[in-house]
DSSP file (Angstrom, degrees, kcal/mol; ACC not computed):
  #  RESIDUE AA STRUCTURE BP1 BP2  ACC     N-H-->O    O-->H-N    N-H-->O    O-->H-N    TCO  KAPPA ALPHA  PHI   PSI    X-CA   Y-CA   Z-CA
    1    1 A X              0   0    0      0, 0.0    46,-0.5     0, 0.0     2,-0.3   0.000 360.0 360.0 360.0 144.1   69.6  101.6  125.3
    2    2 A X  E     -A   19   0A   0     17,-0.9    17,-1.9    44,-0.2     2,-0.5  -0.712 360.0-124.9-105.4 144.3   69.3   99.7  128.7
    3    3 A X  E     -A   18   0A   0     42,-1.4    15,-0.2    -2,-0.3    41,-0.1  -0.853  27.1-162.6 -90.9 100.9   70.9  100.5  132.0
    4    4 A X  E     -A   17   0A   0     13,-1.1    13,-0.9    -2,-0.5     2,-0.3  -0.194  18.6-129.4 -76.4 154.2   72.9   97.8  133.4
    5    5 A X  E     -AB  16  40A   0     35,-0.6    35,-1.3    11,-0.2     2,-0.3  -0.964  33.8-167.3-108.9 136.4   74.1   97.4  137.2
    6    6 A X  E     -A   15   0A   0      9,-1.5     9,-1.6    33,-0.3     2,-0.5  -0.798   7.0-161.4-115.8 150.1   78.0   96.6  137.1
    7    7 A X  E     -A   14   0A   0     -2,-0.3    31,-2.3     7,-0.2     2,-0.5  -0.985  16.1-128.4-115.3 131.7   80.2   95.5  139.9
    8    8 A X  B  >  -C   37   0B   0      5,-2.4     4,-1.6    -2,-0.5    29,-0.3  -0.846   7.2-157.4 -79.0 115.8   83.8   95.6  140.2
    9    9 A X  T  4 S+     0   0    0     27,-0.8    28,-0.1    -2,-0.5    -1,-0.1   0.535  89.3  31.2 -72.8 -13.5   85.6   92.4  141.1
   10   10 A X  T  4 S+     0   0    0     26,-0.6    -1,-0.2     3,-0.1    27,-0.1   0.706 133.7  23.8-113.3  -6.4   88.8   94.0  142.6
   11   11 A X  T  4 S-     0   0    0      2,-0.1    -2,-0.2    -3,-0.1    -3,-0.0   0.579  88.3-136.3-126.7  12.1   87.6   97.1  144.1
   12   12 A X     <  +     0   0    0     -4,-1.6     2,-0.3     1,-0.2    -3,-0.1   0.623  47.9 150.0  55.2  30.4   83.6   96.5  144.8
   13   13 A X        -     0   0    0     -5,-0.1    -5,-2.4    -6,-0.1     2,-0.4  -0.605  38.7-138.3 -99.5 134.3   82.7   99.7  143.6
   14   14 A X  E     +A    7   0A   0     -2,-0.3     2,-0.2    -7,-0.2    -7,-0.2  -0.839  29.1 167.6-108.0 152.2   78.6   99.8  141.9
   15   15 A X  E     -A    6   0A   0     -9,-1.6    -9,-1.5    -2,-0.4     2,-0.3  -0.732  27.6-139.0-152.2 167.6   78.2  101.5  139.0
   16   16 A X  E     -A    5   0A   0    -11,-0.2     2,-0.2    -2,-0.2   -11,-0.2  -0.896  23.2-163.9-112.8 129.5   75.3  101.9  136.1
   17   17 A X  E     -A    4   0A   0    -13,-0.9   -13,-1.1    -2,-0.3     2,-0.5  -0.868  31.7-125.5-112.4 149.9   76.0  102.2  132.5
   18   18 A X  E     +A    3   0A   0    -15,-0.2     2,-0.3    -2,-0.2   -15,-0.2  -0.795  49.8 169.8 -47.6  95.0   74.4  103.2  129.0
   19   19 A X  E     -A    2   0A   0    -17,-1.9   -17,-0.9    -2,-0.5     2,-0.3  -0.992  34.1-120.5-127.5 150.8   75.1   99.6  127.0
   20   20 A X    >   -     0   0    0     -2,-0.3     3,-3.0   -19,-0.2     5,-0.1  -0.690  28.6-114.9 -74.9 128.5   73.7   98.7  123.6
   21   21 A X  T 3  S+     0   0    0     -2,-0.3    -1,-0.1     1,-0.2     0, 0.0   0.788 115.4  33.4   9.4 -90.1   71.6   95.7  123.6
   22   22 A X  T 3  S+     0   0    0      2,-0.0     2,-0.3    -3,-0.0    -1,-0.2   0.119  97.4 122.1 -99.2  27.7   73.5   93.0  121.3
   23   23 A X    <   -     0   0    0     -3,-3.0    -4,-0.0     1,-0.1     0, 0.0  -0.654  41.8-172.4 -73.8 142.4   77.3   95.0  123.0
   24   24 A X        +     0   0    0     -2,-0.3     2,-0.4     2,-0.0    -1,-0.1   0.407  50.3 127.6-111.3   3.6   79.5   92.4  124.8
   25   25 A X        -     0   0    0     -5,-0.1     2,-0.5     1,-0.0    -5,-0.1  -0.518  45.1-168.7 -44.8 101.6   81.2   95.7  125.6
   26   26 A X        -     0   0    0     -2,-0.4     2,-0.2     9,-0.1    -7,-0.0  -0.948  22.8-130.4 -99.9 109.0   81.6   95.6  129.7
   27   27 A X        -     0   0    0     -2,-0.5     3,-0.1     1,-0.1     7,-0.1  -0.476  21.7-106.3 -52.5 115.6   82.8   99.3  130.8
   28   28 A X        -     0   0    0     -2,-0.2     2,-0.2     5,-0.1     7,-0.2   0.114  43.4 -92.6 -45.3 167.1   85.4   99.6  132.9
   29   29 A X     >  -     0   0    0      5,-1.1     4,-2.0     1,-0.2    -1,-0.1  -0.669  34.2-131.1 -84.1 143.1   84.5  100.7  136.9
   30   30 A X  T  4 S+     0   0    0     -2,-0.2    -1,-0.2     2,-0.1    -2,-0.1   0.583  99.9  44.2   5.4 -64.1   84.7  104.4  137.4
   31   31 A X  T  4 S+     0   0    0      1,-0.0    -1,-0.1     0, 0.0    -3,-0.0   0.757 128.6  15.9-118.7 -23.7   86.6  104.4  140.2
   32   32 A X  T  4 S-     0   0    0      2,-0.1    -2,-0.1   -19,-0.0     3,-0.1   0.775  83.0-132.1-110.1   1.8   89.6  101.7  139.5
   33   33 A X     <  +     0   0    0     -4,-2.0    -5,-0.1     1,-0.3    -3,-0.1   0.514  47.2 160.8  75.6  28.7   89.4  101.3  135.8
   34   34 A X        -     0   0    0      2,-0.2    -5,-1.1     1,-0.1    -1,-0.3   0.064  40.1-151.7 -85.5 164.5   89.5   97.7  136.4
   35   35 A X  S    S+     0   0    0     -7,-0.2     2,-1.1    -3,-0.1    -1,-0.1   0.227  77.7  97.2-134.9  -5.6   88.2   95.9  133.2
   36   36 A X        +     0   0    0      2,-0.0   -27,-0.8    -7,-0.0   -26,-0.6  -0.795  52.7 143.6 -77.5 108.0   87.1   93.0  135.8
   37   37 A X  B     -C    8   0B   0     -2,-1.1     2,-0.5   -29,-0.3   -29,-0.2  -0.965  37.0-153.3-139.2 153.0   83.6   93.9  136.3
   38   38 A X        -     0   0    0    -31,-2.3     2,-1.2    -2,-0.3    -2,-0.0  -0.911  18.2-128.7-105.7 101.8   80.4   91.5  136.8
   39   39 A X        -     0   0    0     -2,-0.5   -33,-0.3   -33,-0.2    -2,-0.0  -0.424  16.9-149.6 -49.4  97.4   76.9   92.4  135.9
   40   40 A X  B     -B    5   0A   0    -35,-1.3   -35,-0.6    -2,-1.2     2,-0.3   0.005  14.0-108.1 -97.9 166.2   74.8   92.1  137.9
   41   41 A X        +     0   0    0    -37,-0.1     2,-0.2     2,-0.0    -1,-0.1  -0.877  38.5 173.1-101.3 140.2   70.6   91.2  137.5
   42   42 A X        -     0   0    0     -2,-0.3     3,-0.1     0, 0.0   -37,-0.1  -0.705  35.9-127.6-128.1 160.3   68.0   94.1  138.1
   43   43 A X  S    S+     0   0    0      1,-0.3     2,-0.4    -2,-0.2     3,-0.1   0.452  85.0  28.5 -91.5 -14.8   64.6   94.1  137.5
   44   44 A X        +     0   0    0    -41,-0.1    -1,-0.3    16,-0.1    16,-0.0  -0.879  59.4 125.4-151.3 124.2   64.2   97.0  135.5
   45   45 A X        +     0   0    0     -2,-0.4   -42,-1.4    -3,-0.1     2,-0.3   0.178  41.1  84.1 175.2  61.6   66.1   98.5  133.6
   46   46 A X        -     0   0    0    -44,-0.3     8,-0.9    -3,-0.1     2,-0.3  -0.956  60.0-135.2-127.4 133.7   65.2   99.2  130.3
   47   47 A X  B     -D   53   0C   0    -46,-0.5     6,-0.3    -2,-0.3     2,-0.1  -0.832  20.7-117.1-111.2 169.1   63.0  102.7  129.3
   48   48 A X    >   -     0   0    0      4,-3.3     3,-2.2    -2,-0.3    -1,-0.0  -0.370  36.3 -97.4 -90.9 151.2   60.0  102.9  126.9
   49   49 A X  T 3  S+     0   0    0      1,-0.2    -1,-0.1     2,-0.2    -2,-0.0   0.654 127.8  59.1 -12.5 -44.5   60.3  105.1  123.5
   50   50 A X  T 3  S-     0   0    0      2,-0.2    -1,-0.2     1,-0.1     3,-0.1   0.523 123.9-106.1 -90.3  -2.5   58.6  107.7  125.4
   51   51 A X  S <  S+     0   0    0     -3,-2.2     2,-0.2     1,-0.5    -2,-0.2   0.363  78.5 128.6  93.4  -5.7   61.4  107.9  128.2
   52   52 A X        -     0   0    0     -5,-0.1    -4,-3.3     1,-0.0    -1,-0.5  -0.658  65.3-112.7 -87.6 151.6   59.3  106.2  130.8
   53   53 A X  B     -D   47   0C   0     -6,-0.3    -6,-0.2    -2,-0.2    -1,-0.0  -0.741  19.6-132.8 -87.0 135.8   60.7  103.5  132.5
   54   54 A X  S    S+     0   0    0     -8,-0.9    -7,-0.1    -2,-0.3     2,-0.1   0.185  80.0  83.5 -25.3 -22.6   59.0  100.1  131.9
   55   55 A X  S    S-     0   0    0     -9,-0.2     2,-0.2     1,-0.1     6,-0.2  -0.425  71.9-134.2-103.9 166.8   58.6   99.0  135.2
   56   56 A X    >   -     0   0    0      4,-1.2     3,-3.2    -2,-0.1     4,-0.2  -0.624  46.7 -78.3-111.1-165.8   55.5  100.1  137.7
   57   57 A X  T 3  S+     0   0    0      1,-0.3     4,-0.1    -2,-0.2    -1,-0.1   0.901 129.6  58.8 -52.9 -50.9   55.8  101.1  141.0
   58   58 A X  T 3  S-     0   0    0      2,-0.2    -1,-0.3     1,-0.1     3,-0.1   0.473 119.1-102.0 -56.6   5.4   56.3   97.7  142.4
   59   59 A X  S <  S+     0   0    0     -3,-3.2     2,-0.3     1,-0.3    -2,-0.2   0.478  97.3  60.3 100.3  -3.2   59.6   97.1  140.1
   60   60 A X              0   0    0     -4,-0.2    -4,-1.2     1,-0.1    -1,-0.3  -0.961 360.0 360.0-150.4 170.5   57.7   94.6  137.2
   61   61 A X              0   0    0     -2,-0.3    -1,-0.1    -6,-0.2    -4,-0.1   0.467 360.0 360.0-125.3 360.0   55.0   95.2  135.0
């Protein structure tokens, strides 16, 4: 399961979540429960089978 970066559009609070792949399920923020949230792109942020993260040190592989 991949770890998304979330933004909140009313209260600007960043957050990471647990989302399945093929979910259009956006998690409300944390801190106002707002259901306006953005996703945001990162460069890694998926982990391997084995529990390592995908990425190398520099962020890509």
């Amino acid at each position: 399961m991949p770890l998304y970066e979330f933004k909140c559009k009313d209260c600007g609070k960043e957050y990471e979540e647990l989302v399945p792949l093929k979910s259009d399920n956006v998690p409300p923020c944390p801190a106002c429960k707002s259901g306006s949230v953005q996703r945001k792109m990162s460069v890694c942020g998926a982990m391997g089978s084995s529990g390592s993260s995908s990425c190398g040190k520099s962020g890509f592989t």
